[in-house]
Steps between C-alpha positions, in 0.01 A plus 500: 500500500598852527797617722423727842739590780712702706804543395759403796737719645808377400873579592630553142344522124402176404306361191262220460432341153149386515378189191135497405378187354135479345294237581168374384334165510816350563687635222785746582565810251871660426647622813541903544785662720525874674700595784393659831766740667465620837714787602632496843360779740753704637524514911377739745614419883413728756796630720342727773209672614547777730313779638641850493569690803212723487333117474222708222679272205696229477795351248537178331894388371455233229744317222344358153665382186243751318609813327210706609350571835195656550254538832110561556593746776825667590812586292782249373867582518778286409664260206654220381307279698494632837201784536319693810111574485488815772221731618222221493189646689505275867136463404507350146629149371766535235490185175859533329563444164861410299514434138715360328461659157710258275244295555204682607470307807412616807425393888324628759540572880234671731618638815285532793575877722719399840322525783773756612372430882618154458839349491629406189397188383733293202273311260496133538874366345594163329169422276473124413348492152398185431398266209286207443362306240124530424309255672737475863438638795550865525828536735511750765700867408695663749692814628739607799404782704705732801520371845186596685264480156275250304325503187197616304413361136290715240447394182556894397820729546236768680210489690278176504428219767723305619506114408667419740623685867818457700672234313801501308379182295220508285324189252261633273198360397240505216746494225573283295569570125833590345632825529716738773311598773663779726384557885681784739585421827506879749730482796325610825637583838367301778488751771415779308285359195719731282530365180773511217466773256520270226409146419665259352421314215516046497411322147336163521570413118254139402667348212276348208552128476641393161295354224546174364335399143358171537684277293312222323529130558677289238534153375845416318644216406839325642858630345282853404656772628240731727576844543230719734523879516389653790349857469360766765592804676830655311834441666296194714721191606323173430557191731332162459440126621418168366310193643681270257840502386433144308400773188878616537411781624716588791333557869520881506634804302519842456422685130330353211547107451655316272534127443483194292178287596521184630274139525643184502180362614168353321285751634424923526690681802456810597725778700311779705665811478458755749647850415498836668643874410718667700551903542595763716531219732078393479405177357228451325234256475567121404446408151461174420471246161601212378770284254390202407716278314365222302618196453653368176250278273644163388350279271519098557734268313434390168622154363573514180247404224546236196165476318458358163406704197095550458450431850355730753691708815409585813736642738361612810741833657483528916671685740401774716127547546416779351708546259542605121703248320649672164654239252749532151555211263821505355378279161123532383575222235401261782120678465529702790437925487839703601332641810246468734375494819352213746514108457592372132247314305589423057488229282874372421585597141510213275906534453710337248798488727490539904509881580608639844390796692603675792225618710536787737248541782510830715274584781407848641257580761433826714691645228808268557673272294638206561801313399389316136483106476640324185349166356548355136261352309625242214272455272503132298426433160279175488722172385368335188466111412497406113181340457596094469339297301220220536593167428334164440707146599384185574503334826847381582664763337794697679477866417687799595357856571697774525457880563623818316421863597712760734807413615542436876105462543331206650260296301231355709239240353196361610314167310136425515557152443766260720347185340742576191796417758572849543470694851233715572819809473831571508760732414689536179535281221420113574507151306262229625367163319137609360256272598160375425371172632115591368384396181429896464694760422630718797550840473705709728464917548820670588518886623926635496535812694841675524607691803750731582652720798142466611352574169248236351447482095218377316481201481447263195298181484590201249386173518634142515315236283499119646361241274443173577715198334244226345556148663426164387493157641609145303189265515597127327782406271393223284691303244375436162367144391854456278754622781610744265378811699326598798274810597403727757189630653597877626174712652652881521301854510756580279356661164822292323666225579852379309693171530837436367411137323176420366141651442342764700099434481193594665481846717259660744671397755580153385769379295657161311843494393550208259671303241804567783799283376552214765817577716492859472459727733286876426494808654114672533485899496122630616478814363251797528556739162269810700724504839854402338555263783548114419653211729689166419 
């Protein structure tokens, strides 16, 4: 608000440089400077009073640092600092004045007449001025009086009641703002109630306690540096505590603080700083507010990742509740975006050769950030298998399968049908006897799947073709009425049926061989011309 007050009396010239800051709903303006200067008033002390002989006026001696003397009654002699006021009526008060015209200055003295039936009475001697801060208790002002003599206090240098009678201590009362307040304390003789001519003047000056912006409360992160700037009353000493010194902040200081913020813990702490301005030896009210440090986020550990091209990714991110986890991706030909933010959810691009990327995962929260978290994820190409071929043996042949595709992968098989004499699955290439001990043909469904570093191809299916061999069974040899050959009764579900020596007849399921020569031996071959498969 606007500036009021008295301007002290002070001992020399002195200047005060006064900052006004504009403030309005909580926004502060440019700051504005002017000075005040308060000259210093030049002295006036009262030497003597003494009545003339013909005790019908009266003279006062004086010394003053002014350059001008002048009186309300009587005439002023004298110079360079030492003057006489004579030829004062004995029934008139005289008020003094001395200038100091550098300046323009002046000060003030009234003079009471002597009563010129009394003795001569000194005004009281030693004033205690005192000092105090606004707010404490007043303290008590004193003089020394003459042997014989107390005290009376006015709160004028003429005339008035008394505040207080025959003591040479006085404690005001009913004041209490800032400012110099002056009292005068009259010497008066016991025995005679003759008083001093003049009275002299006490100060009780009540400092104004310093002001002390509030600061505000902040929240910083460890390693930050935190600097606070204390402002108030100019030329104010600032002095302040803390409730924590786990912030690395130390215990107490003096000035503005600086320091680098500090949390090695999982959670918030706080320090409570207390801070007062000094001046003019008054301290003013406590301020207090707050530095909170948070703590640093971290994000979990994060194994690394091998999915398979086409397949889909999740990657769940955890760490501090709370908090913001910001990711980069070193490679986006693995299908993930450059950037982004939370957990990680893509489809694996379909690669042609296994691409790797570096992952970077940094959390912040409470405008922190924490130290980043590195995972890779390797992204496989699917292995391939060359499609094999379907076959078709007959039962009792050996075959051999084996498996082509990408090298270093492992070809997995699974049959539909073990009754060929091949297991139910298996891994790579195998060679088993087929085998078919129906009189139908068997048929088994094989799926190959290749697999790699995790990664699973597609598989291919192919199938393995079991026919059955025909049999046949020898019924009764008979010779031939001459001796001269023999023949054979053969019943076979063979659709042919071949012998080495004589004549193959009949069919349907039965067959003669005849016409064999007698004392050779033949050798039968069932055959079946749809299946390929014949036995001997």
């Amino acid at each position: 608000g606007n500036i009021s007050f008295n301007a002290a009396s002070l001992p020399s010239d002195t200047t005060a440089h006064i900052v006004v800051i504009p403030d309005l709903n909580g926004c502060t303006g440019p700051a504005q400077s002017f000075t005040i200067g308060v000259n210093a008033s030049p002295t006036l002390t009262i030497l003597s009073v003494n009545c003339a002989p013909d005790a019908l006026s009266y003279t006062v001696g004086l010394s003053t640092t002014g350059d001008v003397v002048s009186a309300s009654d009587g005439t002023v002699t004298g110079g360079n600092g030492l003057y006489t006021v004579s030829l004062i009526p004995i029934d008139s008060s005289t008020t003094i004045t001395a200038t100091d015209t550098t300046s323009g200055c002046l000060v003030q003295q009234s003079v009471n007449p002597p009563n010129c039936n009394c003795p001569a009475v000194q005004p009281p001697a030693n004033p205690v001025n005192a000092v105090v801060c606004a707010g404490a208790p007043l303290p008590a002002l004193s003089v020394t009086v003459g042997a014989g003599e107390t005290a009376d206090w006015y709160a004028t240098p003429l005339g008035g009641t008394p505040l207080l009678s025959g003591n040479i201590s006085f404690t005001p009362t009913g004041i209490s703002a800032p400012g110099t307040y002056t009292f005068y304390a009259e010497a008066r003789e016991l025995a005679s109630n003759c008083v001093s001519a003049t009275r002299t003047a006490v100060t009780l000056t009540i400092e104004p306690l310093p002001t002390l912006t509030q600061p505000v409360n902040l929240s910083v992160c460890p390693g930050e540096p935190v600097n606070v700037n204390f402002s108030g009353s100019t030329g104010a000493a600032f002095f302040w505590t803390n409730d924590n010194i786990a912030t690395g902040l130390s215990v107490s200081g003096a000035g503005n603080i600086s320091f680098t913020a500090q949390n090695s813990g999982s959670s918030a702490i706080t320090s409570v700083v207390t801070v007062t301005a000094a001046l003019n030896g008054c301290v003013s009210l406590p301020q207090s507010f707050t530095i909170t440090v948070q703590a640093l986020p971290v994000v979990s550990t994060i194994p690394n990742q091998t999915p398979c091209g086409g397949t889909q990714v999740s990657i769940p991110l955890n760490g501090t509740a709370g908090a913001v986890f910001n990711w980069i991706n070193s490679n986006t030909n693995i299908g993930l975006g450059a950037s982004g933010t939370g957990s990680i959810s893509f489809t694996a691009a379909s690669v042609s050769v296994t691409e790797l990327a570096v992952i970077s995962v940094t959390p912040t929260a409470q405008g922190c950030t924490g130290t980043p978290v590195q995972f890779n994820i390797s992204v496989s190409p699917p292995p391939i298998v060359t499609p094999p071929l379907s076959q078709t043996v007959c039962s009792g042949t050996t075959l051999a399968v084996g498996f082509n595709g990408t090298s270093g992968a492992v070809f997995s098989w699974t049959n539909s049908n073990p009754s060929v004499g091949l297991a139910a699955s298996g891994t790579g290439g195998f060679t088993f006897t087929a085998t078919n001990t129906s009189q139908m043909t068997q048929v088994a469904n094989l799926v190959v799947t290749p697999s790699l570093n995790g990664c699973s191809g597609i598989p291919q299916a192919f199938t393995i073709t079991v026919n059955p061999r025909p049999t046949f069974t020898l019924g009764a040899v008979t010779c031939a009425p001459n001796l001269l050959t023999y023949s054979i009764a053969v019943t076979s579900n063979a659709v042919n049926l071949t012998s080495t020596a004589g004549t193959v007849t009949g069919g349907g399921g039965n067959f003669q061989i005849v016409n064999i020569p007698a004392g050779n031996s033949v050798v039968l071959i069932a055959s079946n011309p749809v299946t390929g498969c014949s036995v001997q």
